[in-house]
N, C-alpha and C positions, 0 to 999 in steps of 0.2 A: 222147411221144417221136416217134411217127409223126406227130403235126401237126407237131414241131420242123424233124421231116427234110424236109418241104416248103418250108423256109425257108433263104436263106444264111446260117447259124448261125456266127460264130466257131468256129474248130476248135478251141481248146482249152475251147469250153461245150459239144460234144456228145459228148453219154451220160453227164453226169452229174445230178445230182439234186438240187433247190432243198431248205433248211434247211426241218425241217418234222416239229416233235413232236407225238406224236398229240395230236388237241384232240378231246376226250370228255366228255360232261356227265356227269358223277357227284356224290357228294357230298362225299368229299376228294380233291381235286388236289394229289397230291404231286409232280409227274415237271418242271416247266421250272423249278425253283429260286426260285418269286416267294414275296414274303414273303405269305404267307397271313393274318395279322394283320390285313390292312388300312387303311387311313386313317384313324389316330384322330380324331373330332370334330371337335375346335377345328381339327385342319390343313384337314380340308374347308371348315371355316368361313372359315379364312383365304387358302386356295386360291380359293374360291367369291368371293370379295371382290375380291381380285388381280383374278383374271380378269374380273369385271362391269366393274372399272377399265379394266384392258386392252381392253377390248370397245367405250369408245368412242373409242376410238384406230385401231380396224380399218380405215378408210381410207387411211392412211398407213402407209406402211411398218415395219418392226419397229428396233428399235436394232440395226444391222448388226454390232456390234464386241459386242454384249450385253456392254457396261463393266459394268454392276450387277451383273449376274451373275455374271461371271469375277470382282472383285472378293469379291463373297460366298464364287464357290468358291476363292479362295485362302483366305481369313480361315478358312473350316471346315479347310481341309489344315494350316493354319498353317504351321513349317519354314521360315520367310520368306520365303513364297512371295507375289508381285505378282501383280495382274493380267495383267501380260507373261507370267506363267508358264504360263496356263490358256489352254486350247482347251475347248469344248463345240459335241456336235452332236448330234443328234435321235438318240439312243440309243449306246452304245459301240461298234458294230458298224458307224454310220457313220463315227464318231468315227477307226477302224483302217481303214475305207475309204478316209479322205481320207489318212492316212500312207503306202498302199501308192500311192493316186493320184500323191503328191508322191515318193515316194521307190522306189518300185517299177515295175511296169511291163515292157512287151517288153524281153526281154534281161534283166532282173534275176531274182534268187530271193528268196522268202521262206523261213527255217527257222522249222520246229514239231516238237515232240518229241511225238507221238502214243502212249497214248491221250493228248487233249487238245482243247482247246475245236473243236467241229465248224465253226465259220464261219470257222475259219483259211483252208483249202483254199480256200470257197468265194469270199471275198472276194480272195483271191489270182486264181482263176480269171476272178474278176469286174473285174479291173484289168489280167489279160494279164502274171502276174506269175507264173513259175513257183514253185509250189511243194515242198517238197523234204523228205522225213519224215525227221529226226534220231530215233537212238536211246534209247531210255533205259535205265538200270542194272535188276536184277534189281528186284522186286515195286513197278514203276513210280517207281522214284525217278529222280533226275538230279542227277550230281554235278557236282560245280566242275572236275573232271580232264575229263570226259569230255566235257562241253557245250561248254568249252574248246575239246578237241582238238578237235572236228565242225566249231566254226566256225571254227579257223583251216586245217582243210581244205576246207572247202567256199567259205568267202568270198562266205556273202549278203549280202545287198543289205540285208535287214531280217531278226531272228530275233525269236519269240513265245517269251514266258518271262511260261508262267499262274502267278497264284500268288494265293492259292490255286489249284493246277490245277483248271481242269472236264473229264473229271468227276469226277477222285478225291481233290478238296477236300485235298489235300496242300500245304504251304508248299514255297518254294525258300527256302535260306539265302541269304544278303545275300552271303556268297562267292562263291555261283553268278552272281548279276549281273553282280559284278564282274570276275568269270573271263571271262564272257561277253563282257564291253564293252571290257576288255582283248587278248580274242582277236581282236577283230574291229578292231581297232586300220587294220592294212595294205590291209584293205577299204572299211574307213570304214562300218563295218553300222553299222544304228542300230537300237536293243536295245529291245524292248518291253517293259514289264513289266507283263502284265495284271492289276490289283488289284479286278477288278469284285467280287472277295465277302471284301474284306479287313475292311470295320467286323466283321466274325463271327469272326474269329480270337481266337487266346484271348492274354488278355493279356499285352501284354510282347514281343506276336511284333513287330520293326520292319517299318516299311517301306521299300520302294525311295528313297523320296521324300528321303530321308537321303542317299543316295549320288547327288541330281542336280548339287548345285552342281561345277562345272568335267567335268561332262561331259554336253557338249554335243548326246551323239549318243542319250543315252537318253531315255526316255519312260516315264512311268507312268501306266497310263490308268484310268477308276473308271467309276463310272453311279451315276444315283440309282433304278433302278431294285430294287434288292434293297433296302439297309440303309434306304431312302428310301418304300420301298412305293410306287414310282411307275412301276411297267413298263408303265402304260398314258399315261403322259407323257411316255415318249420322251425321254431326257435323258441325255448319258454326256459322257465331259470327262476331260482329262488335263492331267497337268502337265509342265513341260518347259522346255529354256533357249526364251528368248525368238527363238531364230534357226529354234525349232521350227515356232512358232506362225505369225511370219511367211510361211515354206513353205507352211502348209495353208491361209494364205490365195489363195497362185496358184490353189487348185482348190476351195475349196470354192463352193457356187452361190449367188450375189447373195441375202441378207435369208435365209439356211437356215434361221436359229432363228425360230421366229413369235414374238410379242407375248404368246400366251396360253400358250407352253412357257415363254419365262421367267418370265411373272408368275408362273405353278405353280412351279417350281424354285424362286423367290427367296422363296415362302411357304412352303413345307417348307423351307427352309434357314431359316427366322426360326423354326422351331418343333423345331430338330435334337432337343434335347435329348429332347423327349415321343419322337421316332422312334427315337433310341437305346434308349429303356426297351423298347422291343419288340423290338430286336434282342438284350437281355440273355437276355431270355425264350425269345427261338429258339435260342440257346447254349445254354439250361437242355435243351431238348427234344431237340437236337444230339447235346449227351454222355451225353444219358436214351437215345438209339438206340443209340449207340457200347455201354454199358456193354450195355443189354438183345439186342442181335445177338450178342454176348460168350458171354453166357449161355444163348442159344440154339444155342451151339456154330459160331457162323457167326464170317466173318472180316472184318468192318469196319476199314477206312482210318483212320488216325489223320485227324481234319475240323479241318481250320478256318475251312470254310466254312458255309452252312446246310442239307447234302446229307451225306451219307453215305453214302459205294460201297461197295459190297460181295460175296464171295463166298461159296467155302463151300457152294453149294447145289447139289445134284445134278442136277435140273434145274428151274433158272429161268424156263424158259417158263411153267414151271407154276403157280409160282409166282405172276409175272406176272400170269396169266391168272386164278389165283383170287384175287387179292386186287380184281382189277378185277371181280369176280362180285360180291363184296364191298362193292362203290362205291368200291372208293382205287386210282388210278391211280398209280404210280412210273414208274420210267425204265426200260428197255432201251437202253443205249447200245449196244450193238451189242458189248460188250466179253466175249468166250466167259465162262459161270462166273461173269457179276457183273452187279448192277442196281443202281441208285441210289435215294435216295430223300430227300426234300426234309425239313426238321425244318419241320412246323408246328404251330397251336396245339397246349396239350395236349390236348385231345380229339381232335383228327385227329393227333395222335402214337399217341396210347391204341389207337385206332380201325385204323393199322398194324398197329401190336406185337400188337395182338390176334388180329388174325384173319392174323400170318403166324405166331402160335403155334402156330393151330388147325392152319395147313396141313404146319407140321413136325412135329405131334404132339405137339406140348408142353404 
């Protein structure tokens, strides 16, 4: 902060503090939500092939419109959705960069209903887009009366509707959307709805992507980073009317996707179905935490994601701090009375449940 203050900083970036979860080498990582599973074989195989492909292309520039791509990511969302409908950009956090770029900005607001994903603010800040904390109902829910009423008082510019929320892996019903997109009607907001850990929901939950045809102003955005086990491939994507897409090409930067992000994305998307089978397995491990936090007398979030918040603990620091004595890192969101924690394999499930027995005494 003291090197920052030497420099003409934009006044709405200083004092505050860049995204950034502890990184600790131990031997279970449960705390940034990545599918711990890892690449099953054949995708490296088929990854590793792409890319050698791709590799002697690197001279020339990338396919700037990633046709193959958008084309692939509609066929996976299905809904009848075209290539018109999709955007991708180098992770989903760029991806709501470029919508606050095109659609946010000096003068504008973004709403978010806090707790709720931490790069909201940030990327808000990082476009000069003010941002603006909405309420939520008693034990972090948000209803369809209330998200309503905020945004047709407030009258942003863009509102963020997680769903599953990060971090309390809660769904929004499909009424909230639409209360949402309804309210903002006089404004002309355009409605986010973040689906980044939606494959992990439990069956039968809908998604947004249902309610996009004839509105024009919503968005549903995804990544292949979780259900995809590709958070070191940088890859997130949304779907939307085609007048969406157009806009974020005013801003997004000449050739953004490389050659070797798509050929990776378009080889895990030829191999979905083996990826899903290890997202069924993290649902197994999911509602193996939900029922066993239960039973430990602690108070678990209904998930429908691959994370689990939670309270109930007297104190959590301590928690915390002995389970990382332990080797297993969780979350500290920052949220009083509750931490999070990631479903991974069953051994690094085992290997939680275990030694936060030990520390409640159980």
């Amino acid at each position: 902060m003291q090197r920052l203050a030497k420099l003409p900083l934009r006044d709405n970036l200083r004092g505050i503090s860049p995204y950034g979860a502890p990184q600790i080498d131990v031997p279970v990582l449960l705390n940034v939500n990545e599918n711990t599973h890892g690449v099953p074989a054949p995708v490296v195989e088929a990854i590793t092939e792409a890319v050698t492909h791709a590799a002697t292309t690197l001279n020339r520039y990338p396919d700037r419109e990633f046709t193959e791509l958008r084309t692939a990511l509609a066929d996976y969302l299905g809904h009848g959705l075209t290539a018109e409908n999709i955007w991708a950009a180098n992770g989903s956090n760029e991806v709501l960069q470029q919508i606050l770029q095109a659609f946010g900005g000096p003068g504008r607001t973004a709403l978010g209903f806090p707790p709720t994903y931490s790069m909201y603010p940030l990327l808000a800040s990082g476009t000069d887009t003010e941002y603006v904390k909405g309420v939520r109902d008693a034990d972090f829910e948000l209803s369809a009366a209330s998200a309503a009423r905020q945004v047709r008082e407030l009258g942003p510019s863009v509102v963020f509707l997680c769903s599953p929320n990060n971090p309390t892996g809660t769904k929004l019903g499909l009424d909230v959307v639409e209360a949402v997109y309804e309210a903002g009607e006089a404004s002309q907001t355009i409605v986010i709805v973040d689906e980044a850990y939606h494959e992990f929901a439990h069956e039968g939950t809908p998604s947004a992507l249902t309610l996009l045809p004839g509105r024009e102003r919503l968005i549903v955005s995804r990544t292949m980073s979780k259900a995809f086990a590709l958070a070191g491939a940088r890859l997130g994507y949304l779907a939307a009317a085609p007048e969406i897409t157009d806009a974020l090409r005013l801003v997004r930067l000449p050739y953004h996707l490389s050659a070797i992000t798509q050929a990776t994305a378009l080889a895990a998307l030829s191999h979905r179905e083996l990826l899903m089978a290890d997202v069924e397995d993290i649902k197994v491990q999911r509602d193996r935490i939900v029922t066993e936090l239960q039973e430990m007398g602690l108070k678990p979030a209904s998930s429908d994601s691959n994370y689990v918040f939670f309270g109930g603990m007297e104190d959590p620091a301590a928690i915390w701090q002995g389970l990382l004595d332990a080797g297993v890192l969780i979350r500290d969101v920052g949220i009083p009375g509750h931490l999070r924690v990631t479903a991974g394999t069953e051994a690094e499930t085992t290997a939680f449940l275990t030694r936060l027995r030990e520390l409640l005494g159980h």
